[in-house]
C-alpha positions in Angstrom: 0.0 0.0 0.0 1.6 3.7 -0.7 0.0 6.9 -0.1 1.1 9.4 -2.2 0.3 13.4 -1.3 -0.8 14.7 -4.6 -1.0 18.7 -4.1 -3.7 21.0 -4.4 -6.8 20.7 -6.6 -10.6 21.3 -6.3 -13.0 19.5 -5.1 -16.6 20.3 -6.2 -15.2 23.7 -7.5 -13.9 24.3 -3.9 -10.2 24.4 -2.7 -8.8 21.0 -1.3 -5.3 18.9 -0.9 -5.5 16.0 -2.4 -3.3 12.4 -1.7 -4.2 9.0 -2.8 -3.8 5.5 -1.6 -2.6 3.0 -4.0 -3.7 -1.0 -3.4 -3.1 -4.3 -4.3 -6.9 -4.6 -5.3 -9.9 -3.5 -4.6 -10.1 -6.4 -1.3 -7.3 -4.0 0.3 -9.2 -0.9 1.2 -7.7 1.3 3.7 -10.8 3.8 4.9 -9.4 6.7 6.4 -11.8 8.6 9.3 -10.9 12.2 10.3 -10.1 12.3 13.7 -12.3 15.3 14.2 -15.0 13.4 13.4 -14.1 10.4 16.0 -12.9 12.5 18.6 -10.7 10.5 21.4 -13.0 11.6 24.4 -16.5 11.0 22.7 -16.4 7.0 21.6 -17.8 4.8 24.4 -15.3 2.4 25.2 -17.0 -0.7 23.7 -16.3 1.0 20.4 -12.8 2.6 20.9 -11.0 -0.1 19.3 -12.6 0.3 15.8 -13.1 4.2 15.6 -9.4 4.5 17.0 -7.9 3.2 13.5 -7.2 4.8 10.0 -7.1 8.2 11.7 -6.4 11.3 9.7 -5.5 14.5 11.9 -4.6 17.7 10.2 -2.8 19.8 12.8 -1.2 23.5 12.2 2.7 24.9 13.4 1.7 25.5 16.7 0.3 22.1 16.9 -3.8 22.8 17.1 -5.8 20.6 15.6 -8.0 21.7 13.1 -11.5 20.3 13.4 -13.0 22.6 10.4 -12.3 20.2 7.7 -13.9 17.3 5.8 -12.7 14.8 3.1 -14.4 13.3 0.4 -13.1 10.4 -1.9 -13.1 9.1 -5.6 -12.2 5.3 -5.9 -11.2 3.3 -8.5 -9.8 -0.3 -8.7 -6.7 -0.1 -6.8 -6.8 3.7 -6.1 -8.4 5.9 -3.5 -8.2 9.7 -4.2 -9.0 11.9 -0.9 -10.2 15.5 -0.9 -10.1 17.5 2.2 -11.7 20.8 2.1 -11.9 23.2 5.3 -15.1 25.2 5.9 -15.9 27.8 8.2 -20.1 27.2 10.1 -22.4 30.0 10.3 -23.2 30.9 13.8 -26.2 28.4 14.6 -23.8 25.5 12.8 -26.4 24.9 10.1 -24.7 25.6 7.0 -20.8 25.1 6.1 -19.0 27.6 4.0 -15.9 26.8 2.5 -12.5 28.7 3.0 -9.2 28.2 1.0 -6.8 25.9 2.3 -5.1 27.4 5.1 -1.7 29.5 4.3 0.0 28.1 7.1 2.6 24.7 7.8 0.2 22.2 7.7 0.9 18.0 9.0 -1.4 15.4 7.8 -0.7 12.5 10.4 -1.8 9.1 9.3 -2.0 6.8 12.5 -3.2 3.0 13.1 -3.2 2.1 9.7 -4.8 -1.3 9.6 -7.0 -2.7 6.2 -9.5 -5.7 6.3 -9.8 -8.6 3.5 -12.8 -10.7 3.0 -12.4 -14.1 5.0 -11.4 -17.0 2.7 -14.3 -18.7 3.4 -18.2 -18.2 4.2 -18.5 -18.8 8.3 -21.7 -18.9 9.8 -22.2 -18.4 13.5 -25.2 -19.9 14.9 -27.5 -18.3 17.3 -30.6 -18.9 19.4 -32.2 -16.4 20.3 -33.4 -16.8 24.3 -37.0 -16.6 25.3 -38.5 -13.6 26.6 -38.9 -13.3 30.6 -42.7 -12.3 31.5 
């Protein structure tokens, strides 16, 4: 798998950096999810394992994370183009309008990479479902 930044472009006629992630094939996904999004502090802990991976955090020089960003994607057969375009909400948080790409040193962090493939075979699990207590 490579990721592979691929500079500035637009998105929907807005401003965005774009990078790609080249596969195998299409069984080799990687699905990135902005950590903004899945915030640390917000996942209940039952679920912390699988939010917590594939993270994308965009963080400026003085190392604030921006939280004002979303990404968008175009896939193909063994490519996946990202788009991430900032936006700045109204007051009541209703409506998103976009910005240009911040003119400041920006660092895209990648962290817990992990991909999934299709098990080899079909399993089923079995299950009863217990009776109702009156």
């Amino acid at each position: 798998m490579k990721v592979i930044y691929e500079g500035f472009s637009k998105f929907n006629g807005e401003p965005a950096i774009q990078f790609s992630v080249l596969s195998e094939s299409i069984s080799n996904r990687l699905r990135l999810n902005p950590e903004s999004i899945y915030g640390r502090n917000e996942i209940p802990e039952e679920y912390n394992r699988l939010f917590h991976q594939n993270l994308l955090t965009i963080t400026n020089e003085s190392n604030e994370q921006f939280s004002n960003y979303e990404m968008h994607m175009d896939e193909t057969e063994t490519k996946t183009t990202y788009y991430i375009n900032f936006f700045k909400e109204d007051r009541n948080g209703s409506t998103r309008n976009y910005v240009p790409i911040p003119e400041e040193r920006l660092t895209i962090t990648l962290s817990d990479l992990v991909y999934s493939k299709p098990l080899p075979t079909e399993v089923t699990i079995k299950y009863k479902v217990p009776k109702l207590k009156k």
